[in-house]
C-alpha positions in Angstrom: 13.5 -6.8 -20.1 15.6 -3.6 -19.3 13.4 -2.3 -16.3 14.2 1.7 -14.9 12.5 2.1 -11.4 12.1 5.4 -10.8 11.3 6.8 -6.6 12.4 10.1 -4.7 14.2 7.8 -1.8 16.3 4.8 -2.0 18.1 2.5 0.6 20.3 4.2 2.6 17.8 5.7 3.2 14.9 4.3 5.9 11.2 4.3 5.0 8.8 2.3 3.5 9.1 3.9 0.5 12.5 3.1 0.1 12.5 -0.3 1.4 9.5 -1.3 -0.6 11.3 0.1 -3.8 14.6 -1.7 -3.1 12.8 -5.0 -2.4 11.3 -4.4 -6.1 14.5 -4.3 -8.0 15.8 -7.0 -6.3 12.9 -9.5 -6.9 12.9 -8.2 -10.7 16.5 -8.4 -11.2 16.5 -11.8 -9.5 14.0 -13.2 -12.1 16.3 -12.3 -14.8 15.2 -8.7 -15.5 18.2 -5.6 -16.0 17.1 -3.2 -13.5 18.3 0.2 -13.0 17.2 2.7 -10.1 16.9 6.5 -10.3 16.4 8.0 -6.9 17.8 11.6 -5.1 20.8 11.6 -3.4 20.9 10.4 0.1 20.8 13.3 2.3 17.2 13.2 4.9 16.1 9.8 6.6 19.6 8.3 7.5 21.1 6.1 10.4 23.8 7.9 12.3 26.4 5.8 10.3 25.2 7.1 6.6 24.9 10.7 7.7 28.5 11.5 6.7 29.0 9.1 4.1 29.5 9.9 0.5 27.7 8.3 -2.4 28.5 7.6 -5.9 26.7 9.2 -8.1 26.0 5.5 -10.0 27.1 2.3 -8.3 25.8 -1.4 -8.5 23.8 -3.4 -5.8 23.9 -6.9 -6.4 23.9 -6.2 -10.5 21.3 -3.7 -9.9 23.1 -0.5 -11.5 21.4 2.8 -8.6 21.9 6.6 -10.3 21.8 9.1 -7.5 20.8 12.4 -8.4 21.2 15.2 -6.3 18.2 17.9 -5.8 17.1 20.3 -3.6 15.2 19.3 -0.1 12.3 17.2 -0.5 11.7 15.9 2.5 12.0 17.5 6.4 12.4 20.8 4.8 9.1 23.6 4.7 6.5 23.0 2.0 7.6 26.0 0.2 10.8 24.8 -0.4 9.2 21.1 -0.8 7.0 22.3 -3.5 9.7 24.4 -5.3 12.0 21.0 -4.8 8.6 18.5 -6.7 8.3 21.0 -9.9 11.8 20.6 -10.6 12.7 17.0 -9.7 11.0 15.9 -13.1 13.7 18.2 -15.1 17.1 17.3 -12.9 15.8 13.2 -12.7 15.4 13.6 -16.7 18.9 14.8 -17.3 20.3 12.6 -14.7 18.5 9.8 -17.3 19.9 10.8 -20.5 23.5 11.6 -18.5 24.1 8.4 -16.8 21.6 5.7 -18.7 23.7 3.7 -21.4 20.8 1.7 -22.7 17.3 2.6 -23.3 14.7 0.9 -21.1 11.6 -1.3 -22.2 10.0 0.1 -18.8 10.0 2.5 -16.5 7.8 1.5 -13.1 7.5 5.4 -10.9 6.7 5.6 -7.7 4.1 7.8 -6.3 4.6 10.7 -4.3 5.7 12.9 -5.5 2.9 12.7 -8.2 5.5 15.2 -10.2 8.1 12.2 -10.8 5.7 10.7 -12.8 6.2 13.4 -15.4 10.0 11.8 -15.5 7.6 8.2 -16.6 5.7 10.2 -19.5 9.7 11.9 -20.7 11.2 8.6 -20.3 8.1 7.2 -22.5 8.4 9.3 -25.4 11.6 9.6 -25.4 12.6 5.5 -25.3 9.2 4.0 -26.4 9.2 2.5 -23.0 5.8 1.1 -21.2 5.2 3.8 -18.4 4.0 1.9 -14.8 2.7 4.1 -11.9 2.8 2.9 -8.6 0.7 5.1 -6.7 1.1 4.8 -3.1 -0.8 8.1 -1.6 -3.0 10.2 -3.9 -1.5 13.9 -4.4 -3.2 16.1 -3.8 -5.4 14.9 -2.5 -4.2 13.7 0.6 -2.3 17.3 1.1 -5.2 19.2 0.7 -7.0 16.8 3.5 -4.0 17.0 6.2 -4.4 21.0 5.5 -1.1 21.2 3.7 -2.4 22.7 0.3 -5.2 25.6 1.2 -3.9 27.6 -2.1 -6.5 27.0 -4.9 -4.5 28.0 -8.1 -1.7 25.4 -6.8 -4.1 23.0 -5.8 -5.5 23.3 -9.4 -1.8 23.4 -11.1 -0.7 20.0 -9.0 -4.2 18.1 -10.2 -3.3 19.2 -13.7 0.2 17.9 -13.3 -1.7 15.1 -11.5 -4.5 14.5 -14.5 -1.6 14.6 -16.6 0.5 11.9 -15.4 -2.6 9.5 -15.5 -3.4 10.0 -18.4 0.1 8.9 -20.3 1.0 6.3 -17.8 0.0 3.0 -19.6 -1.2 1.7 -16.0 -1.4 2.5 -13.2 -1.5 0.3 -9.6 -2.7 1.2 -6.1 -2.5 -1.2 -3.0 -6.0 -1.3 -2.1 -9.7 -1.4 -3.8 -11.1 1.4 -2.1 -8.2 3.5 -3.7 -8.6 2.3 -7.2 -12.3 2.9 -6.5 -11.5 6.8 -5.2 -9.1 6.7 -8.5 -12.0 5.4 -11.0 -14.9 7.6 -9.4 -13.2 11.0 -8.3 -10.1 11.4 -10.9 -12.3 9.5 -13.8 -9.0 7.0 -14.5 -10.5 4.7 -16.9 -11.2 1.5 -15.3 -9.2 -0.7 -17.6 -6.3 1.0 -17.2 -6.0 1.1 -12.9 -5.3 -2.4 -11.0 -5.1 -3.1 -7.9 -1.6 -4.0 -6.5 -0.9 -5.3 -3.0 2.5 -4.0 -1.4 4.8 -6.9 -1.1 7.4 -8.0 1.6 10.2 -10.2 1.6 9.3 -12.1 4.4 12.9 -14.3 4.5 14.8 -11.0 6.0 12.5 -12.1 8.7 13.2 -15.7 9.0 16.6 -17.0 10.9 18.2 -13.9 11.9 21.8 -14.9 12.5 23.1 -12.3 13.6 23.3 -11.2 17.5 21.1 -8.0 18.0 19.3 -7.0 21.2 17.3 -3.5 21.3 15.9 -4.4 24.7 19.7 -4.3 25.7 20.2 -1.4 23.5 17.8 0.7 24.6 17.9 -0.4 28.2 14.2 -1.9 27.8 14.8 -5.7 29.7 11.4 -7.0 30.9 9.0 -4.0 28.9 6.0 -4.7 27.1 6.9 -2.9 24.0 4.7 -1.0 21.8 6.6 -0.2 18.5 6.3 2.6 16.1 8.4 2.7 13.7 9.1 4.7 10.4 7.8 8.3 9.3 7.4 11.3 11.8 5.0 13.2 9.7 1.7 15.0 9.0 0.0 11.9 7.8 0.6 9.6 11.0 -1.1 11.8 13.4 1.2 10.6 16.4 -0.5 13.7 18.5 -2.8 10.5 19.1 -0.7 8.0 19.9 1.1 10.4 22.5 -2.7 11.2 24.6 -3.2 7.2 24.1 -0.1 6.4 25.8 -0.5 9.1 28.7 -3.9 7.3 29.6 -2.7 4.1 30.2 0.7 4.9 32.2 -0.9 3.1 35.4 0.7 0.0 33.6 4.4 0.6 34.4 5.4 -2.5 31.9 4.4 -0.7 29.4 6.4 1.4 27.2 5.3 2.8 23.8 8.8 2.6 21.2 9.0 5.9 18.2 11.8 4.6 16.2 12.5 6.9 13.3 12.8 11.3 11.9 10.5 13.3 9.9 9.0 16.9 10.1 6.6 16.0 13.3 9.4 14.4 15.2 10.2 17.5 17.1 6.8 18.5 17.9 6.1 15.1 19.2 9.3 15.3 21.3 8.2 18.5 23.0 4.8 17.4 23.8 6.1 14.3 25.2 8.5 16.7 27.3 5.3 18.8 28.4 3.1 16.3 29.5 6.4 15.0 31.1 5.1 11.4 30.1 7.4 8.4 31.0 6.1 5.6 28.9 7.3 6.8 25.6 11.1 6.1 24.3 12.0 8.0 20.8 15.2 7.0 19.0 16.3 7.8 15.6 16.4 5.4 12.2 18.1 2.2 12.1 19.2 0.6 9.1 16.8 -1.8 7.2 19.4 -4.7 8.3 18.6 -4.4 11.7 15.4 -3.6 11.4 13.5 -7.1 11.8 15.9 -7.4 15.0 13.8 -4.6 16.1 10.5 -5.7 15.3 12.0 -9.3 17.1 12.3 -7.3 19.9 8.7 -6.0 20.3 5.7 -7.3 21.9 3.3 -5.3 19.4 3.7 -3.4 16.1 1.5 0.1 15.8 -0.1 1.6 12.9 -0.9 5.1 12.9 -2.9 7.4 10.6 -4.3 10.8 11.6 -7.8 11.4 11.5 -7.6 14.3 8.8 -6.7 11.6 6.0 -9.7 10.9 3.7 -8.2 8.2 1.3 -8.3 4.8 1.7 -4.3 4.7 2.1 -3.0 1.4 3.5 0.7 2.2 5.6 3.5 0.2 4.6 4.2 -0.8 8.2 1.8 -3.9 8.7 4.2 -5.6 6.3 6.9 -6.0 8.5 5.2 -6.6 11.8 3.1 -9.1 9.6 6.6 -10.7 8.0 7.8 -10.9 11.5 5.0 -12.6 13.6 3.8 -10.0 15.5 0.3 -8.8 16.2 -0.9 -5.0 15.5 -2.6 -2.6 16.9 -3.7 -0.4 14.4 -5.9 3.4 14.7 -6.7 5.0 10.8 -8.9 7.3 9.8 -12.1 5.6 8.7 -11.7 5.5 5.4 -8.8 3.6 5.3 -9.0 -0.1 3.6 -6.4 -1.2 6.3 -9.8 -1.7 8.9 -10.7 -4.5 5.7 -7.0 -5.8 6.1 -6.8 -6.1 10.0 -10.8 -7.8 9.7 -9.4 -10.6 6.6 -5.5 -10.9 8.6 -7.2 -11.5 12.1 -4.3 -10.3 13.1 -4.8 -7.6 15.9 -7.2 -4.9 17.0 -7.7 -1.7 15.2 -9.7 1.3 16.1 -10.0 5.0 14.4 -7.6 7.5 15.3 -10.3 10.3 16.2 -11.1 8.7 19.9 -8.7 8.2 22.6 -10.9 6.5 24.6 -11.1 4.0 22.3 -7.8 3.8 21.6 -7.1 3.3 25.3 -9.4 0.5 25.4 -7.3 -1.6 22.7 -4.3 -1.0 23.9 -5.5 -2.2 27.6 -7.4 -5.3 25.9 -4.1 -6.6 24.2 -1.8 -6.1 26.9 -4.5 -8.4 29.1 -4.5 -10.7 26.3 -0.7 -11.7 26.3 -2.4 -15.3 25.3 -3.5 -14.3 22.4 -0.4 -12.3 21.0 1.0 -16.1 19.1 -1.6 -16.4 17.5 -2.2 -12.8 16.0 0.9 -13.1 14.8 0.7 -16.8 13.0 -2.5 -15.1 11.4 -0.5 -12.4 10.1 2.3 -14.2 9.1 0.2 -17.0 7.1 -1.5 -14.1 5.4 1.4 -12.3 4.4 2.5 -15.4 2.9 -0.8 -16.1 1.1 -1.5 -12.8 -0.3 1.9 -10.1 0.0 4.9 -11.7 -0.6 7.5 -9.9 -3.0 7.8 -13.0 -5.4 3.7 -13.1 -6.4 3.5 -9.1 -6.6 6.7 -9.3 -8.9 5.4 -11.9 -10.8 2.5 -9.9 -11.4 4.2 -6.4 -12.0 6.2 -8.9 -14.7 2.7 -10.3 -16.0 1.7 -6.4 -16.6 4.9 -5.2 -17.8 4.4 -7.7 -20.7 1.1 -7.3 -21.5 
């Protein structure tokens, strides 16, 4: 099957997102599928070594053929110019397709947000008879309008059109939790037969036998710290404003040192109140590649979850994965609606608390550091169920199952 995976970002670039994308065309293409990728050009959440690199506009990956097409800002730029940068991503993807694409596709899986590129699913659809998949990962606009991003009504009203749209011509649709396909069903009336609930995947053997001889203790000059790590997304959506009070409560415990690894539109906000409260427990550094990322998640003592308080969907963060893939417990505070505080509960694999009380939060992060016993075997449970439940070959296997219905 001739699969076209559409998403805004794309390894070299570092989020979840993109990681979670790349991981998908490589377990399709190693079944035996042709997979293509349509993503923007790399140009926001880079290492210090891709920064100045150039990119072809269509190279191969390991057989998997990667069309970069290059748009206006869509991420760490203001929303007016993000907004501006959604409506016409559909149009300049589209003619990046019918430019660079030299055979038609049988699929096309998009990956939501942007809710807009799943307009470039419904061209691709009529245009090649091919079965449209959407992978929602957060609901737009919803989750805008909750973080108080989107006050506007008429926009708020033309994104859910563009929104009922897409739903309506994608052929199904996926999102990695029941209480989202639930929200999907009940508040956006998605027929039930058409949404299925799809599990993010990891490949847990970049985990296993790392070879290769990394140290971010030594990097980062963190020998002998009990390391909290954060790593990924700077934005809105994490609430890290929480995170920052959390760590400033417990800096009696001089061990202790709470690890932001990553960019994004918060970043320098956090930076600044880190500065003000003149708080020495926190150490911020910028992306590293997805290579050495499990050397970095080696390195840590705990992996943190973060979600602000202002989400109302039951959004699950891409994160656990690779703390989970690694063996290490989590510490996890979401808003309450989450499905995560279901995941942590089944995983047994850490502590997690809501993100709206920093007393609580205090208290977790005190309880696990006096439980240094118990740290194995949070992250045996989280490993076994990783394996059990997310790995990247059962979720591809059924993404393939659907894709040939």
């Amino acid at each position: 099957m001739k699969i076209l995976i559409v998403a805004d970002v794309y390894p070299p670039e570092v989020s979840s997102a993109a990681h979670l994308m790349q991981d998908l065309a490589r377990g399709l293409s190693r079944i035996g599928h042709t997979v293509s990728v349509l993503t923007s050009y790399p140009r926001h959440y880079l290492t210090e070594e891709s920064k100045d690199k150039k990119f072809k506009i269509v190279s191969s990956d390991n057989g998997i053929t990667i069309i970069r097409i290059k748009t206006l800002p869509l991420h760490k730029a203001n929303f007016i110019i993000r907004g501006i940068s959604q409506l016409l991503l559909p149009f300049i993807f589209f003619l990046g397709v019918k430019k660079c694409m030299r055979e038609s596709p049988d699929a096309v899986i998009v990956y939501s947000p942007p809710i807009t590129l799943g307009l470039v699913g419904k061209f691709i659809k009529k245009r090649y008879g091919a079965k449209f998949f959407l992978n929602i990962q957060d609901i737009f606009p919803q989750n805008a309008i909750d973080l108080g991003i989107l006050k506007n009504k008429p926009i708020i009203k033309f994104f859910e059109l563009i929104e009922k749209t897409v739903y309506a011509s994608a052929d199904v649709i996926t999102f990695h939790s029941d209480g989202g396909r639930k929200f999907l069903i009940e508040k956006k009336h998605v027929p039930e037969s058409k949404i299925v609930t799809l599990y993010n995947w990891v490949d847990v053997s970049e985990y296993v036998d790392l070879k290769q001889h990394i140290s971010f203790r030594d990097r980062y000059g963190l020998q002998g710290k009990f390391i909290f790590l954060f790593a990924g997304i700077m934005g809105p959506a994490q609430g890290l404003e929480f995170l920052i009070h959390v760590a400033e409560r417990v800096s009696d415990l001089k061990d202790i040192v709470f690890l932001l690894v990553g960019d994004g539109t918060e970043k320098e906000k956090i930076e600044k109140l880190i500065q003000e409260k003149n708080i020495k427990n926190i150490e911020v550094r910028p992306f590293i590649s997805k290579d050495e990322y499990p050397y970095l998640v080696k390195d840590s003592d705990v992996g943190i979850v973060c979600l602000s308080s202002n989400n109302k969907t039951s959004f699950v963060p891409g994160k656990f994965l690779g703390y989970m893939a690694a063996g290490k417990p989590v510490v996890s505070f979401l808003n309450k609606e989450s499905d995560a505080f279901a995941l942590m509960d089944e995983a047994r694999c850490g502590y997690t608390g809501r993100s709206d009380d920093v007393e609580e939060g205090e208290k977790i992060i005190r309880k696990i550091y006096a439980e240094k016993d118990k740290l194995d075997e949070f992250g045996s449970n989280g490993l076994k169920f990783v394996k059990e439940h997310l790995t990247l070959e059962a979720c591809v296997k059924k993404i393939e199952k659907i894709l040939k219905k």
